[in-house]
C-alpha positions as CSV (number, residue, x, y, z in Angstrom):
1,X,0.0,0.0,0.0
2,X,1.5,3.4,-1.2
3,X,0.3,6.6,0.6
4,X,1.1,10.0,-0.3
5,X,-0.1,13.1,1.9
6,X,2.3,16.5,1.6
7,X,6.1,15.7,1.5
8,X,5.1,12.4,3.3
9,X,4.7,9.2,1.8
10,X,4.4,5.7,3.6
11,X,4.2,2.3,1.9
12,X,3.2,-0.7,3.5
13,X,4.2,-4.1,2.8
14,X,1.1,-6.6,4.0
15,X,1.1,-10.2,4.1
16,X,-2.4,-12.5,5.1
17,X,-3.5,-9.0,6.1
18,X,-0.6,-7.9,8.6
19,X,1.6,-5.0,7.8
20,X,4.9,-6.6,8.2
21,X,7.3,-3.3,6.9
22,X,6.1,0.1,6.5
23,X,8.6,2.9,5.0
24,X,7.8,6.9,5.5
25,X,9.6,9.3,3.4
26,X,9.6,12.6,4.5
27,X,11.5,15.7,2.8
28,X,14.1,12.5,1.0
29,X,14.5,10.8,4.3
30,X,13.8,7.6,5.3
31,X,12.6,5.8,8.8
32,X,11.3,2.5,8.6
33,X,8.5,2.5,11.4
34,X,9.4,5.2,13.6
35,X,13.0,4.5,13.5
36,X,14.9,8.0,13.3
37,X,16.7,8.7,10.7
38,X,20.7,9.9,11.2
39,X,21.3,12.9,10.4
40,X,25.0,13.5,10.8
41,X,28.0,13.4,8.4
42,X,28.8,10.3,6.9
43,X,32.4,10.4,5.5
44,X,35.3,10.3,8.7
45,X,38.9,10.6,8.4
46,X,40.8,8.9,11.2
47,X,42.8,10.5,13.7
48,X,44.2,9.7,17.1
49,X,41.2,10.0,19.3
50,X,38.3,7.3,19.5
51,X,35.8,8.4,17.3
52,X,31.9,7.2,18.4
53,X,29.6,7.9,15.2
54,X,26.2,8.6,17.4
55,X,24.1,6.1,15.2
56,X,23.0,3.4,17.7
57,X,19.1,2.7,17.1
58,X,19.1,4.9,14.0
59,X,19.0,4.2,10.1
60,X,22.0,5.5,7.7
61,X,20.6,7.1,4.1
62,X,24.0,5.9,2.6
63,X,27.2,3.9,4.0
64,X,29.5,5.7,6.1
65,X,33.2,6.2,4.5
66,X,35.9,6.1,6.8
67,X,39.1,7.8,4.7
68,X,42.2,6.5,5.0
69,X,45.3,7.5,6.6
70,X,46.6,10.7,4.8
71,X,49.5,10.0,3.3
72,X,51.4,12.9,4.8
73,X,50.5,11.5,8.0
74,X,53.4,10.9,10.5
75,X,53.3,10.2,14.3
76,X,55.9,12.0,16.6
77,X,56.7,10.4,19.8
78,X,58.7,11.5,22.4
79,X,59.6,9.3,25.1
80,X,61.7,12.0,27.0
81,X,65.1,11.3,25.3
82,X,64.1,10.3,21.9
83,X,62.2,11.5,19.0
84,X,60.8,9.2,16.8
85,X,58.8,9.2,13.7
86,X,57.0,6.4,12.2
């Protein structure tokens, strides 16, 4: 069952009568029933802190790219005596 109101439109799929999926669009997002939709960035580039992408119970529009190391990229340690780079 397709349903268009506005900028919303919902679509069921029903089987032996029972809606088993429904999808709502709204404004080019998605939420399949009543999940929220992410709404953050979805391309990362790694550093040296943790990095937590807040997505837990949420649906992605798109994969998430995570880029990899730049190739300029050297870490500088110092151990108190001793620079190193690797």
């Amino acid at each position: 069952m397709l349903t268009i109101g506005g900028d919303i439109i919902t679509e069921r799929s029903v089987i032996d009568g029972e809606v088993v999926t429904e999808v709502t669009s709204v404004a080019g997002e998605i939420a399949f029933g009543g999940v929220e939709a992410y709404r953050g960035e979805y391309t990362f580039t790694p550093s040296s802190q943790t990095q937590t992408i807040e997505i837990a119970g949420k649906m992605a529009r798109e994969n998430i790219t995570i880029n990899p190391v730049p190739s300029n990229y050297g870490l500088i340690t110092w151990n108190g005596s001793t620079i190193t780079v690797s």
